[in-house]
VOGU-400661 format. One record per atom (N, C-alpha, C): residue number from 1; residue in one letter; atom name; x, y, z. Coordinates in Angstrom, 2 decimals, decimal comma, always signed. Atoms other than C-alpha are relative to their C-alpha. Layout:
<pts>
PT   n res atom      c1      c2      c3
PT NUM   A   CA       X       Y       Z
...
</pts>
This chain:
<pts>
PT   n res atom      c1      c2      c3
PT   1   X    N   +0,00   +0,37   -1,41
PT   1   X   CA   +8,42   +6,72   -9,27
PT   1   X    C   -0,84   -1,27   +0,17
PT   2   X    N   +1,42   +1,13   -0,18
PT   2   X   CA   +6,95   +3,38   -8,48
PT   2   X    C   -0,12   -0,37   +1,75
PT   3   X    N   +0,93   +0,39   -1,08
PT   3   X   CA   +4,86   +2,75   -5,53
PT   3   X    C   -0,48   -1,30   +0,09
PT   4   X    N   +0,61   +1,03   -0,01
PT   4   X   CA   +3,49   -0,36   -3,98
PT   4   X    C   -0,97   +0,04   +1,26
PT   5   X    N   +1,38   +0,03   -1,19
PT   5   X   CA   +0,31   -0,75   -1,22
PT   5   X    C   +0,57   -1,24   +0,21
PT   6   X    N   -0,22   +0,89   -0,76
PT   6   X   CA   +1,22   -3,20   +1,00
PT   6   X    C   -0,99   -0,06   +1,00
PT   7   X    N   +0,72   +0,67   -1,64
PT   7   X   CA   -1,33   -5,27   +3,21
PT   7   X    C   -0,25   -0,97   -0,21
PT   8   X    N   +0,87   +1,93   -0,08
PT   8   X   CA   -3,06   -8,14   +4,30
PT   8   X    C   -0,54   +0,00   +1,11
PT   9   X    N   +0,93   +0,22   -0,95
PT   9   X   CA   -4,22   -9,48   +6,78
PT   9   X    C   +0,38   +0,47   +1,65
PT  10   X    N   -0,58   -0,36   -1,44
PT  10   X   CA   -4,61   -8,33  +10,70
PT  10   X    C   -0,02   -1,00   +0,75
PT  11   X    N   -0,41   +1,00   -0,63
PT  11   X   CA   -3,76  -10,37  +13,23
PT  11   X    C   -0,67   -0,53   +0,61
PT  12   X    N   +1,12   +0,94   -0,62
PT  12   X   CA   -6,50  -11,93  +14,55
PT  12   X    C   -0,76   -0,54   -1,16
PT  13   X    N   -0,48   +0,20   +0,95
PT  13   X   CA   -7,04  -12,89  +11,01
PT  13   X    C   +0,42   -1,32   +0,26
PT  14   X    N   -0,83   +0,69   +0,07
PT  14   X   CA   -4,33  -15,23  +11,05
PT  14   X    C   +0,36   -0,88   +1,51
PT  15   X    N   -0,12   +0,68   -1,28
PT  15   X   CA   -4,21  -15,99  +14,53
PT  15   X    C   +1,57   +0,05   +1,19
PT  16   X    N   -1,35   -0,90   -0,41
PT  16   X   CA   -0,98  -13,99  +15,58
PT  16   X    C   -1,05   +0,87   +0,68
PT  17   X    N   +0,39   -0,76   -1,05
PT  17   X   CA   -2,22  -12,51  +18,74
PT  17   X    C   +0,75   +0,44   +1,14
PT  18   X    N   -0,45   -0,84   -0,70
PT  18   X   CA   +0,89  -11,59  +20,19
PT  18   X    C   +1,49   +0,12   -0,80
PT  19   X    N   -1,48   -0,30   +0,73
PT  19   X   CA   +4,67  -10,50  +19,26
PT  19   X    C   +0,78   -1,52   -0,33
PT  20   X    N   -0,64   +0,76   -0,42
PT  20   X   CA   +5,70  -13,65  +20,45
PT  20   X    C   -0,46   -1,26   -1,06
PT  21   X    N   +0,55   +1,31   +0,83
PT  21   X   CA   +4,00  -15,77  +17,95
PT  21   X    C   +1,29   -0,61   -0,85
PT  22   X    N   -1,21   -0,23   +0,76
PT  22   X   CA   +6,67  -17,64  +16,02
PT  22   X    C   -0,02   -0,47   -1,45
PT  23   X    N   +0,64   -0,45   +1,35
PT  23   X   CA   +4,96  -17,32  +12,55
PT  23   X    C   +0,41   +1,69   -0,42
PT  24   X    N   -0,21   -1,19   +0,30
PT  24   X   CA   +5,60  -13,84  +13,03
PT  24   X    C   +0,90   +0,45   -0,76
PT  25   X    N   -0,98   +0,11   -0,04
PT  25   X   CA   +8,95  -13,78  +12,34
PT  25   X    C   +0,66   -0,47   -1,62
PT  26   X    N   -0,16   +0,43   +1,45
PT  26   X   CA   +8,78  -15,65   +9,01
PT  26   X    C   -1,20   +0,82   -0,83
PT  27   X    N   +0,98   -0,57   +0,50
PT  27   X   CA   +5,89  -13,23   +7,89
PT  27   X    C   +0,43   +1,04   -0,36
PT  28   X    N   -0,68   -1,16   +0,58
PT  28   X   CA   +8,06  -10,50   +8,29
PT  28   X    C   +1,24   -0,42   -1,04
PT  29   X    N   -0,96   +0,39   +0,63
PT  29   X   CA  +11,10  -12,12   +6,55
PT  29   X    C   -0,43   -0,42   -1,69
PT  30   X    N   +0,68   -0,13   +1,32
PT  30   X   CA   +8,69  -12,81   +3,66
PT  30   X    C   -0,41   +1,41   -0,54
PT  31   X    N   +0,03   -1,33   +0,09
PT  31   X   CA   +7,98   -9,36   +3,78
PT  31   X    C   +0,99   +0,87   -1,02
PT  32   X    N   -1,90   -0,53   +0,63
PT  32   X   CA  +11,68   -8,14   +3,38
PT  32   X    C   +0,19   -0,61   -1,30
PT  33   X    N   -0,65   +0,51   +1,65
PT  33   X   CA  +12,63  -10,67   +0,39
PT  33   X    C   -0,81   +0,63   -0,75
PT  34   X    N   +0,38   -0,34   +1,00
PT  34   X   CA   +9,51   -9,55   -1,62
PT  34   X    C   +0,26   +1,69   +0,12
PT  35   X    N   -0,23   -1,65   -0,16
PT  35   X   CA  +10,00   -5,56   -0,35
PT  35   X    C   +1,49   +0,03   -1,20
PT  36   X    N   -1,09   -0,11   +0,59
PT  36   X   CA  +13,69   -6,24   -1,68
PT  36   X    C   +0,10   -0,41   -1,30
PT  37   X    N   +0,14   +0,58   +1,64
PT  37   X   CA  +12,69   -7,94   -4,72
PT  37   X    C   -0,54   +1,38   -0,95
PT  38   X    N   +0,73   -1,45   +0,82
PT  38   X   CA  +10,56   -4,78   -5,99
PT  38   X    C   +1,15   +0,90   +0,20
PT  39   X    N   -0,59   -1,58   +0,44
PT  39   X   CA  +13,33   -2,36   -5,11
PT  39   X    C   +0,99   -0,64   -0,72
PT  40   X    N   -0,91   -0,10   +0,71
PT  40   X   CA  +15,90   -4,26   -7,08
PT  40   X    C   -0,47   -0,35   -1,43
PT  41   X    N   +0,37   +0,00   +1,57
PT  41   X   CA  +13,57   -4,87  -10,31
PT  41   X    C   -0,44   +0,30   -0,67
PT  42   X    N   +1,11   -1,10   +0,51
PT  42   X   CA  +11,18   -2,33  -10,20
PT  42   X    C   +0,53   +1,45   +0,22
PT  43   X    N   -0,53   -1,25   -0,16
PT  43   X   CA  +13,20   +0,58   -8,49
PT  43   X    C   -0,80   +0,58   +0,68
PT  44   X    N   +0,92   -0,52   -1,17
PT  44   X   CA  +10,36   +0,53   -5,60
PT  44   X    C   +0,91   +1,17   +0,64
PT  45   X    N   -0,04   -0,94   -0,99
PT  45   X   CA  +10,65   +3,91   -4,00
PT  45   X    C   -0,95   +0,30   +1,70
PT  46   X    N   +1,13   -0,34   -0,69
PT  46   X   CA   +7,49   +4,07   -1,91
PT  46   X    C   -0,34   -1,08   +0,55
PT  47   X    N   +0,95   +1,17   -0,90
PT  47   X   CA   +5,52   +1,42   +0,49
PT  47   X    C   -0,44   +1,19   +0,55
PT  48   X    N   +0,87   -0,61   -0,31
PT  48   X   CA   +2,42   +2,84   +0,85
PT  48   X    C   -1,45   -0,70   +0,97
PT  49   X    N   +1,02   +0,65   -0,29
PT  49   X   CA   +0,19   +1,68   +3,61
PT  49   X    C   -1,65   +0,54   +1,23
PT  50   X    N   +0,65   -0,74   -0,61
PT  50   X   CA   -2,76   +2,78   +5,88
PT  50   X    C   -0,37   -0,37   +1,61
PT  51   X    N   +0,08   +0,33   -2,09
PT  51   X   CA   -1,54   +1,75   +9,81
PT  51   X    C   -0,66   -0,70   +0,07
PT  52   X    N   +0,98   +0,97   -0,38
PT  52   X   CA   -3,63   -1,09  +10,03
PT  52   X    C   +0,86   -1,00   +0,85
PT  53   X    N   -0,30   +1,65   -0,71
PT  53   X   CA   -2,80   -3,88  +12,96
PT  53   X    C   +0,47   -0,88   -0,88
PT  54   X    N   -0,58   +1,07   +0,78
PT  54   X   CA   -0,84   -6,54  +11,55
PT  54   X    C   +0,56   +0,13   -1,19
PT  55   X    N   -1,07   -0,20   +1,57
PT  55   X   CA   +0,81   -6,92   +7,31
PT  55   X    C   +0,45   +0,89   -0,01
PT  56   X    N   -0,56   -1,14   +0,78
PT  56   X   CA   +1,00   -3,58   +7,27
PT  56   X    C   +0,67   +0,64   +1,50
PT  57   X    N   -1,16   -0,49   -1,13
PT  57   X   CA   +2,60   -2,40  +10,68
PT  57   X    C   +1,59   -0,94   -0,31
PT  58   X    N   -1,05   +0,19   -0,48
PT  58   X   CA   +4,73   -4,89  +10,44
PT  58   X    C   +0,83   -0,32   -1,47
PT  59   X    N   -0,16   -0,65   +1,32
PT  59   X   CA   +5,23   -4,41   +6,54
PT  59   X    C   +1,04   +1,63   +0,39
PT  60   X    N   -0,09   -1,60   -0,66
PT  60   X   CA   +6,02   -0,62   +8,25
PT  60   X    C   +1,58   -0,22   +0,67
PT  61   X    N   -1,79   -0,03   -0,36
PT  61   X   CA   +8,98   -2,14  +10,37
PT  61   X    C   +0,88   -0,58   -0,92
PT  62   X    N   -0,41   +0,60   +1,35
PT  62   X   CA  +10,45   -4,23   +7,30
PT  62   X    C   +0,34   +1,20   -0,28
PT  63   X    N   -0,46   -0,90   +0,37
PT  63   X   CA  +10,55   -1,00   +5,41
PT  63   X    C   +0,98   +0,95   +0,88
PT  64   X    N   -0,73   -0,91   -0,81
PT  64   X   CA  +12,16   +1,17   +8,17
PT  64   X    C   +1,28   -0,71   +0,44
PT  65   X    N   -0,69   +0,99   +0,11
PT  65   X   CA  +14,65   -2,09   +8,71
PT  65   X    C   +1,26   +0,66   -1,45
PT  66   X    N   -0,41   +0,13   +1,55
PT  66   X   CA  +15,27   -1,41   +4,80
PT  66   X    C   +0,84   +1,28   -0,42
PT  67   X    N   -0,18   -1,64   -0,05
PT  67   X   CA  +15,80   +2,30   +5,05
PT  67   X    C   +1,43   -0,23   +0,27
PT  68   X    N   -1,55   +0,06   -0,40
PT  68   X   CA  +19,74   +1,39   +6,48
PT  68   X    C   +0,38   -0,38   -0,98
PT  69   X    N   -0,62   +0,17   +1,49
PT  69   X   CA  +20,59   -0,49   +3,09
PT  69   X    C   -0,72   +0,50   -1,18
PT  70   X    N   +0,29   -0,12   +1,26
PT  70   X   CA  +18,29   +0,99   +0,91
PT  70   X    C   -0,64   +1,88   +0,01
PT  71   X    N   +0,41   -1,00   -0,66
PT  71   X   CA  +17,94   +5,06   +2,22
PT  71   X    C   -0,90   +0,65   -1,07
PT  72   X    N   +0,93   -0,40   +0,86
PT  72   X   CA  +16,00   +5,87   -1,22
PT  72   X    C   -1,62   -0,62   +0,06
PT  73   X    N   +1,20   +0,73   -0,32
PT  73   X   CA  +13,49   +3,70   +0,18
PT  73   X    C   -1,30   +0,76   +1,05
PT  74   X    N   +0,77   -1,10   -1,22
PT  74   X   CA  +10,24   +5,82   +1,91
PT  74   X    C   -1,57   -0,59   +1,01
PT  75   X    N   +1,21   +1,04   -0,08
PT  75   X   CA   +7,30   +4,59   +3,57
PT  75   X    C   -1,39   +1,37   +0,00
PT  76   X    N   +0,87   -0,67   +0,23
PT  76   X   CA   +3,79   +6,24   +3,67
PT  76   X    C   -1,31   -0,30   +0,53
PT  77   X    N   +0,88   +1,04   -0,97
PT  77   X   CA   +1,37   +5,74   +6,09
PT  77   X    C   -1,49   +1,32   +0,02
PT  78   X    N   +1,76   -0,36   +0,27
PT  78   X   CA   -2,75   +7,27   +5,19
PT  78   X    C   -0,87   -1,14   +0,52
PT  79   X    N   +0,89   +0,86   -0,37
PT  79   X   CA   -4,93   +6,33   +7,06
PT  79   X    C   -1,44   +0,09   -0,89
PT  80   X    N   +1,16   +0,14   +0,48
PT  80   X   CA   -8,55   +5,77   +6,26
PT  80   X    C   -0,58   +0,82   +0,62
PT  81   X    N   +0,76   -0,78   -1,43
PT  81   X   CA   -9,65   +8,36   +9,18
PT  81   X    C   +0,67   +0,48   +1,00
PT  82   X    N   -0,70   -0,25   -0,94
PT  82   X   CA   -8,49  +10,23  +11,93
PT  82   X    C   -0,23   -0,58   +1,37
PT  83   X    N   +0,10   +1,54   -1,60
PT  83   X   CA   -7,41   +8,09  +15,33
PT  83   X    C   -0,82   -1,20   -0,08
PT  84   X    N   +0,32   +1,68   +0,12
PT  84   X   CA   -8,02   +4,80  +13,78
PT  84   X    C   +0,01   -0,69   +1,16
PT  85   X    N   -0,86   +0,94   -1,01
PT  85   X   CA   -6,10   +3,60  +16,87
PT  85   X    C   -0,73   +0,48   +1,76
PT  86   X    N   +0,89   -0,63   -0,82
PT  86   X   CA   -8,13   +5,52  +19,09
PT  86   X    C   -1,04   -1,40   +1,48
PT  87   X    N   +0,06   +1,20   -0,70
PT  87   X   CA   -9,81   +1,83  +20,41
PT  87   X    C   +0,87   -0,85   +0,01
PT  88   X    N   -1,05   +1,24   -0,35
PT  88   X   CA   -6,84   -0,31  +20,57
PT  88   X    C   +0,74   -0,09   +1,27
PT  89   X    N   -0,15   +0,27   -0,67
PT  89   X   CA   -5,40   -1,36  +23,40
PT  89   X    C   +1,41   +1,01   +0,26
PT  90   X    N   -1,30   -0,73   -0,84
PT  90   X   CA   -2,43   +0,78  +25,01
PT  90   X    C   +0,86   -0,01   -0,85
PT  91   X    N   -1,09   +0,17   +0,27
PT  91   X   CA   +0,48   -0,78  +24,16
PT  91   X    C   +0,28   -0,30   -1,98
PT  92   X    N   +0,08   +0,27   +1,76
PT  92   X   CA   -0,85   -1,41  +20,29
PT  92   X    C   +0,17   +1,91   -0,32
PT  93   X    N   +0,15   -1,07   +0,55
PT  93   X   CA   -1,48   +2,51  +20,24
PT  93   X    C   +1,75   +0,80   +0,40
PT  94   X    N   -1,07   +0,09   +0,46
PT  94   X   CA   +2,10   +3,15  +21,19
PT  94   X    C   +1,00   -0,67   -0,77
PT  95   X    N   -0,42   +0,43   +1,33
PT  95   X   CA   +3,52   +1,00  +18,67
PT  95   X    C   -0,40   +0,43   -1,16
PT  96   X    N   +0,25   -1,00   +1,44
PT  96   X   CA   +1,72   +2,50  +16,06
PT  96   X    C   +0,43   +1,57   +0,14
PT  97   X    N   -0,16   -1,49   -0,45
PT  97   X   CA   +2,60   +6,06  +17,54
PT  97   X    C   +1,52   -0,22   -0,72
PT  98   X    N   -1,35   +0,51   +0,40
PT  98   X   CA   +6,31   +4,65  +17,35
PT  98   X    C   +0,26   -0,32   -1,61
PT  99   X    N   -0,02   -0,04   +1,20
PT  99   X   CA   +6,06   +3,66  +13,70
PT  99   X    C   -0,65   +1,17   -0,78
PT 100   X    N   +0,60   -1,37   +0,76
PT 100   X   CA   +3,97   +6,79  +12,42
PT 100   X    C   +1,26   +1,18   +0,34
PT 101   X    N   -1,41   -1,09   -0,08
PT 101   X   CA   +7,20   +8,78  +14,22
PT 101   X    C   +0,76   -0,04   -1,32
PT 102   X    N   -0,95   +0,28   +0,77
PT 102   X   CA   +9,38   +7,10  +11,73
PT 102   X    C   -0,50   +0,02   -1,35
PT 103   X    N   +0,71   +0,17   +1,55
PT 103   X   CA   +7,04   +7,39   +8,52
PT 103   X    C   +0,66   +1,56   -0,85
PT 104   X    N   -0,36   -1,03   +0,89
PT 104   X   CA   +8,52   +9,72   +5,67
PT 104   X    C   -1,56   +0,90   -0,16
PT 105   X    N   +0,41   -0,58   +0,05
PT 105   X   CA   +5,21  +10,73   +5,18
PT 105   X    C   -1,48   -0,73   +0,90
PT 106   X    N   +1,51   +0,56   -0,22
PT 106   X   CA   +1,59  +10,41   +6,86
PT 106   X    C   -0,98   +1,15   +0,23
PT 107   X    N   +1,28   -1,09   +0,16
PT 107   X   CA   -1,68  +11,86   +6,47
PT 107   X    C   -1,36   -1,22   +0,45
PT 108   X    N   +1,10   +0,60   +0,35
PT 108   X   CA   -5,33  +10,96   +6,64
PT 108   X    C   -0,69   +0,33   -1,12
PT 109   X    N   +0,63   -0,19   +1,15
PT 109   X   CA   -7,62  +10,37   +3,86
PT 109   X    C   -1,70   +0,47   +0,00
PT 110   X    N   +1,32   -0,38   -0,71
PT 110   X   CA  -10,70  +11,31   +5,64
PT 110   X    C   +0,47   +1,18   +1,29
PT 111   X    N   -1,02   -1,27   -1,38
PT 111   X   CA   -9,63  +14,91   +7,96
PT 111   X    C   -1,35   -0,63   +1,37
PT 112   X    N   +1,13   -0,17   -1,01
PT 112   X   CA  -12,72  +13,39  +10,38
PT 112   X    C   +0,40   -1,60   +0,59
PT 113   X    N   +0,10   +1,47   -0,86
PT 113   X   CA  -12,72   +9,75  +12,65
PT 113   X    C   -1,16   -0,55   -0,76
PT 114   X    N   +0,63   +1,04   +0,70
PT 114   X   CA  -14,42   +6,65  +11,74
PT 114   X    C   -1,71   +0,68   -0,08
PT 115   X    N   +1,09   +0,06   +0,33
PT 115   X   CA  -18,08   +7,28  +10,15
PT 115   X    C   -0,26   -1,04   -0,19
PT 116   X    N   +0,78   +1,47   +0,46
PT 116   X   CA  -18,75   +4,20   +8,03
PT 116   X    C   +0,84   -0,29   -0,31
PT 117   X    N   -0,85   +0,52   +0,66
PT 117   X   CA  -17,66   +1,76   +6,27
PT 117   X    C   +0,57   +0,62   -1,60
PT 118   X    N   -0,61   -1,11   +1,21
PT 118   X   CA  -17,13   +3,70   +2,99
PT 118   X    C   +1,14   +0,93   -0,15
PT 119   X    N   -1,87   -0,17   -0,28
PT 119   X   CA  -13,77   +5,19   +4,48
PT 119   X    C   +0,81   -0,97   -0,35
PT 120   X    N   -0,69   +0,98   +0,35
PT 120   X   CA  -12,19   +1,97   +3,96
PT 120   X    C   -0,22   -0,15   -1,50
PT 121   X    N   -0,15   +0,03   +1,50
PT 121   X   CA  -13,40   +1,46   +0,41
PT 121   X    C   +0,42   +1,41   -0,53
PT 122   X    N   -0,90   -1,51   +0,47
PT 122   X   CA  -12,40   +5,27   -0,21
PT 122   X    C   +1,33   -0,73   +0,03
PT 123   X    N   -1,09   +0,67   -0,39
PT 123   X   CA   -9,17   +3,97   +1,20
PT 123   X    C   +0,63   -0,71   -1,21
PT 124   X    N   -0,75   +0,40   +1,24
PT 124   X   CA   -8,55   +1,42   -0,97
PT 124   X    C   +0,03   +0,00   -1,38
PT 125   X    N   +0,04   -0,54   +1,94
PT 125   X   CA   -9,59   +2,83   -4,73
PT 125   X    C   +1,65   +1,07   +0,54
PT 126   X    N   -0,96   -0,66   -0,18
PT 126   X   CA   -7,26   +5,56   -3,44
PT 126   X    C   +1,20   -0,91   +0,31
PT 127   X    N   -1,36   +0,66   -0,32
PT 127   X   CA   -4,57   +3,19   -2,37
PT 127   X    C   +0,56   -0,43   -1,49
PT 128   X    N   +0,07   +0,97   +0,99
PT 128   X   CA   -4,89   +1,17   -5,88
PT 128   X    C   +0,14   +1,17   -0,82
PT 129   X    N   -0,01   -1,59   +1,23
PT 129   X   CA   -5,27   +4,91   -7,89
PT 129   X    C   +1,40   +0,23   +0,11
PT 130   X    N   -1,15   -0,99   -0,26
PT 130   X   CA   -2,33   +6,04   -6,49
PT 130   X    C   +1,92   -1,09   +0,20
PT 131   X    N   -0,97   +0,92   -0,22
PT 131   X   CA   +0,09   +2,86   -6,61
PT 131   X    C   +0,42   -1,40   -1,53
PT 132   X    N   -0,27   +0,90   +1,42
PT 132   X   CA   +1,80   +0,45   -9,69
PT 132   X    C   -0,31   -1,18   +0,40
PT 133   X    N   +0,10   +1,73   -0,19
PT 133   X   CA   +1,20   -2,53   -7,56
PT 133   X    C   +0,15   +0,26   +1,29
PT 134   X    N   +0,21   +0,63   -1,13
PT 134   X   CA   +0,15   -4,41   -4,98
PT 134   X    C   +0,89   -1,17   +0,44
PT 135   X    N   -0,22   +1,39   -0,64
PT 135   X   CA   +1,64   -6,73   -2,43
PT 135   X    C   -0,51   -0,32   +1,43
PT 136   X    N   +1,54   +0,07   -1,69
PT 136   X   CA   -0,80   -8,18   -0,21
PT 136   X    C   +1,02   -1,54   +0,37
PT 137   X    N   +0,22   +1,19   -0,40
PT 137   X   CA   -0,52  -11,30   +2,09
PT 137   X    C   -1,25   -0,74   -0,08
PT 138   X    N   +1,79   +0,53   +0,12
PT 138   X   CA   -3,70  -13,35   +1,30
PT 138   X    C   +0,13   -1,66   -0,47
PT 139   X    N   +0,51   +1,28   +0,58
PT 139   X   CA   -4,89  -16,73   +0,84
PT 139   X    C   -1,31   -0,14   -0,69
PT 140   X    N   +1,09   +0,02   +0,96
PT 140   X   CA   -7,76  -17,40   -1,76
PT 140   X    C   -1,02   -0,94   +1,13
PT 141   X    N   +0,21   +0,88   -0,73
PT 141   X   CA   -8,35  -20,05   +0,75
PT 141   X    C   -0,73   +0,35   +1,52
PT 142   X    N   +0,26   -0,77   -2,12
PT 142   X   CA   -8,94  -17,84   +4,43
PT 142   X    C   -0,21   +1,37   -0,84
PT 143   X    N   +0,00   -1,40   +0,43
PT 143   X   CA  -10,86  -14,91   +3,33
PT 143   X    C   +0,26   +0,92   +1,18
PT 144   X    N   -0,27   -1,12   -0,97
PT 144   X   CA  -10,16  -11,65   +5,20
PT 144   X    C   -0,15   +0,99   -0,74
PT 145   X    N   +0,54   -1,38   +0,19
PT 145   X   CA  -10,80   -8,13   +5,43
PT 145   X    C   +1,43   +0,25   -1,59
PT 146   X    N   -0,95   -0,60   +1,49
PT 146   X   CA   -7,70   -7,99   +2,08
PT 146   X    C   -0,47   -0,02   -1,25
PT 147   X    N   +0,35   +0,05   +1,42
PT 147   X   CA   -9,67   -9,37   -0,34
PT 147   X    C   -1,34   +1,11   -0,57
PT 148   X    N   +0,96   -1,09   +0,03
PT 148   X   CA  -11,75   -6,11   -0,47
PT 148   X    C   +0,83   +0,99   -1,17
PT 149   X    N   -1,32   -0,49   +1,16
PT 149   X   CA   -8,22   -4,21   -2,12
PT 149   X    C   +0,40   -0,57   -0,79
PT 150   X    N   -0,41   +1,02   +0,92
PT 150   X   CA   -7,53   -7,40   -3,88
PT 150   X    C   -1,07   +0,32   -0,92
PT 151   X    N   +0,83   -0,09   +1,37
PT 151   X   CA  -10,95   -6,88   -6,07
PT 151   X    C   +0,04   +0,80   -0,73
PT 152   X    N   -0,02   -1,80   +0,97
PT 152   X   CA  -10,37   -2,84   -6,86
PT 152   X    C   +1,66   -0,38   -0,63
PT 153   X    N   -1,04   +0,02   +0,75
PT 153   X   CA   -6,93   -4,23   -7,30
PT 153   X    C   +0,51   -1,08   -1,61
PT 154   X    N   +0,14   +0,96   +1,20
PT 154   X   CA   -7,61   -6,85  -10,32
PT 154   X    C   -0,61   +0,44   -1,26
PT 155   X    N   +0,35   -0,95   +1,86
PT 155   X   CA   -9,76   -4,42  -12,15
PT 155   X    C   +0,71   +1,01   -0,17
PT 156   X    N   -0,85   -0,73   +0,93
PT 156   X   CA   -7,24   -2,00  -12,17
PT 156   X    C   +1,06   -0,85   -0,95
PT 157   X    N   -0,84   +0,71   +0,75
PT 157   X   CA   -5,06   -4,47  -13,46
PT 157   X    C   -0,47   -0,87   -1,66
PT 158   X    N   +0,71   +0,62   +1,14
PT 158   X   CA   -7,62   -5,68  -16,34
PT 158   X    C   +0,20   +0,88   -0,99
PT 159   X    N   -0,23   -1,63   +0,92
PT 159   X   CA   -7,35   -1,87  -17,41
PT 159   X    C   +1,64   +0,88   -0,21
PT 160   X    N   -0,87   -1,18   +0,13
PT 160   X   CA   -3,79   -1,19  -16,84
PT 160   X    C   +0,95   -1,36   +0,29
PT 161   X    N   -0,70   +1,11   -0,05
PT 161   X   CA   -1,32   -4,00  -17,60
PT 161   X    C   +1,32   -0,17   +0,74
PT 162   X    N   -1,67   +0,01   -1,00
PT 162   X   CA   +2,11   -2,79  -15,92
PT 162   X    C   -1,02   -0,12   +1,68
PT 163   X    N   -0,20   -0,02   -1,73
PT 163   X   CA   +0,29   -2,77  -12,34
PT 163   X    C   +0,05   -1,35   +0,07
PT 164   X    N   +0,00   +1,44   -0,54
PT 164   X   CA   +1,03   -5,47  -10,63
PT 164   X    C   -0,34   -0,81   +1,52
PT 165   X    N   +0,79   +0,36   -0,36
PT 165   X   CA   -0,51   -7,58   -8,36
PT 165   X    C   +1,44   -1,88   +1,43
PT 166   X    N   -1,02   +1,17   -0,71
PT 166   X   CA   +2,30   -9,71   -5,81
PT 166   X    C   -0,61   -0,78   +1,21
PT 167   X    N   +1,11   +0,72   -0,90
PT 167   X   CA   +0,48  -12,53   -3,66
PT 167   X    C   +1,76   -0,18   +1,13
PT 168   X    N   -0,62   +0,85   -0,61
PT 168   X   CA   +2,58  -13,59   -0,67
PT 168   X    C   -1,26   -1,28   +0,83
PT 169   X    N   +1,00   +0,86   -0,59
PT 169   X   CA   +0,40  -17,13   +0,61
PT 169   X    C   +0,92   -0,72   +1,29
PT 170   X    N   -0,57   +0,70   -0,74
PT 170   X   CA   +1,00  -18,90   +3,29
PT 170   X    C   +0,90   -1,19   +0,18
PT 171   X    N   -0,49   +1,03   +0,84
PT 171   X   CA   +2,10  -21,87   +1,63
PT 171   X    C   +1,80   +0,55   -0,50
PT 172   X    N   -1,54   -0,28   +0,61
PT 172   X   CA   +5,45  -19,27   +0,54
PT 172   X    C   +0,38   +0,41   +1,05
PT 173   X    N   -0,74   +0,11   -1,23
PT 173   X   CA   +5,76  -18,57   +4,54
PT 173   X    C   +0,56   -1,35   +0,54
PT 174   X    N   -0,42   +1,34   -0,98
PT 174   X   CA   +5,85  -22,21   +5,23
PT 174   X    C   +1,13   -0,44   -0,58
PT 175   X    N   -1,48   +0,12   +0,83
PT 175   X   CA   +8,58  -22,60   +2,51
PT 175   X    C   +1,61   +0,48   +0,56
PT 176   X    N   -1,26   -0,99   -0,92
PT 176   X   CA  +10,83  -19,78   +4,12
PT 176   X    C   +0,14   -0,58   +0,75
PT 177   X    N   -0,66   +0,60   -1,56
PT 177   X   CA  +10,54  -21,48   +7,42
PT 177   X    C   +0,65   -0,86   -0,37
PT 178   X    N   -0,67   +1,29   +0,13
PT 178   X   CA  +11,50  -24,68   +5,86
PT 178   X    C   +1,40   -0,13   -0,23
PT 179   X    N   -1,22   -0,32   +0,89
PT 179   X   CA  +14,36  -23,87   +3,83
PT 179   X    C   +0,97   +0,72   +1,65
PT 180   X    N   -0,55   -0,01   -0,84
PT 180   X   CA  +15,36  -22,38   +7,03
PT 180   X    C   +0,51   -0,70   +1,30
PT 181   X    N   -0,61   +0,99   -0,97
PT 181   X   CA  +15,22  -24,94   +9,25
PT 181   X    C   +1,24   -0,90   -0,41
PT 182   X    N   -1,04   +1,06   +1,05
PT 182   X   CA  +16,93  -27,24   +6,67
PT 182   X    C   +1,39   +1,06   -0,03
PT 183   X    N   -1,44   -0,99   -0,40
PT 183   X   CA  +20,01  -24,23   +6,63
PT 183   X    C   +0,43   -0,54   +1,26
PT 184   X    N   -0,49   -0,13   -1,69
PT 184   X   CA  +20,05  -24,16  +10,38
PT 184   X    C   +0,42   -2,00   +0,37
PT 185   X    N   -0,55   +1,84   -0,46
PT 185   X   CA  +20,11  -28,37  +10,67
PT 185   X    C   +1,31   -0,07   -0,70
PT 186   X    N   -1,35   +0,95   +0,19
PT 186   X   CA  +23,27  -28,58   +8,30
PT 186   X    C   +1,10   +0,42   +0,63
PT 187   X    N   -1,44   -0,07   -0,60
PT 187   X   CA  +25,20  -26,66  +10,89
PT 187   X    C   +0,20   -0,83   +1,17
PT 188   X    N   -0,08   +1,07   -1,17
PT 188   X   CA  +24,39  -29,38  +13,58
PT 188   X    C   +0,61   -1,06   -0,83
</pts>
């Protein structure tokens, strides 16, 4: 069975602070090609992620998108704690309500609400224990709260040579857009 942890960064982060952003759009579409790349070379079953605002919600609709052509496809949503979402704003906590409906499976990894920070690093050894590979969004360049899973995820990979380790950068969103604009201009 191979598994992959999917995240990155949240959206304030990146500076996507509403639906409407139109970065969004090519973030998810980078999403999809590499989601689709792992299930046709690895035989991805699983996207495993833990409800977080931003990569991974919308990592979350990608997969559920994917689920119509690819129904062996599951997603898996652990959190770090119970009612993560508990402070977010309204309309963020029904959208995540809305995507946790549609999750094949979800649990928490902590049965209690936020204590410390040490839920999150629980979180991600367990994400990285329990997965062949990573695909994060990250830049080496703009740190963020990813490169925390990115470090537990390099020494598993020092110790265990099939996991693997898939960057999407920003630099391969600005590509997608391009290549798309350049499509869309040769029908004018």
């Amino acid at each position: 069975m191979s598994v992959y942890t999917v995240t990155g960064y949240k959206p304030h982060e990146i500076g996507v602070f509403n639906d409407k952003h139109p970065g969004l759009e090519y973030i998810k579409k980078a999403l999809k090609k590499n989601i689709i790349q792992l299930i046709e070379n690895e035989a991805l079953e699983w996207i495993l992620i833990s409800g977080q605002l931003g990569v991974e919600l919308w990592a979350a609709e990608v997969t559920l998108e994917l689920q119509e052509d690819y129904p062996d496809l599951k997603l898996a949503i652990i959190t770090p704690f119970l009612e993560q979402e508990a402070n977010w704003k309204e309309e963020k906590q029904e959208y995540y309500q809305f995507i946790l409906a549609q999750a094949n499976f979800v649990d928490s990894l902590t049965k209690r609400p936020y204590e410390n920070p040490s839920q999150f690093r629980m979180k991600n050894q367990f994400f990285i224990n329990k997965s062949n590979g990573l695909l994060i969004l990250y830049d080496e360049d703009t740190l963020g709260s990813p490169k925390y899973i990115l470090e537990i995820a390099r020494k598993k990979q020092l110790k265990d040579e099939d996991f693997r380790i898939q960057t999407i950068t920003p630099y391969d969103i600005q590509v997608l857009a391009e290549e798309e604009r350049m499509e869309n201009a040769e029908y004018w």
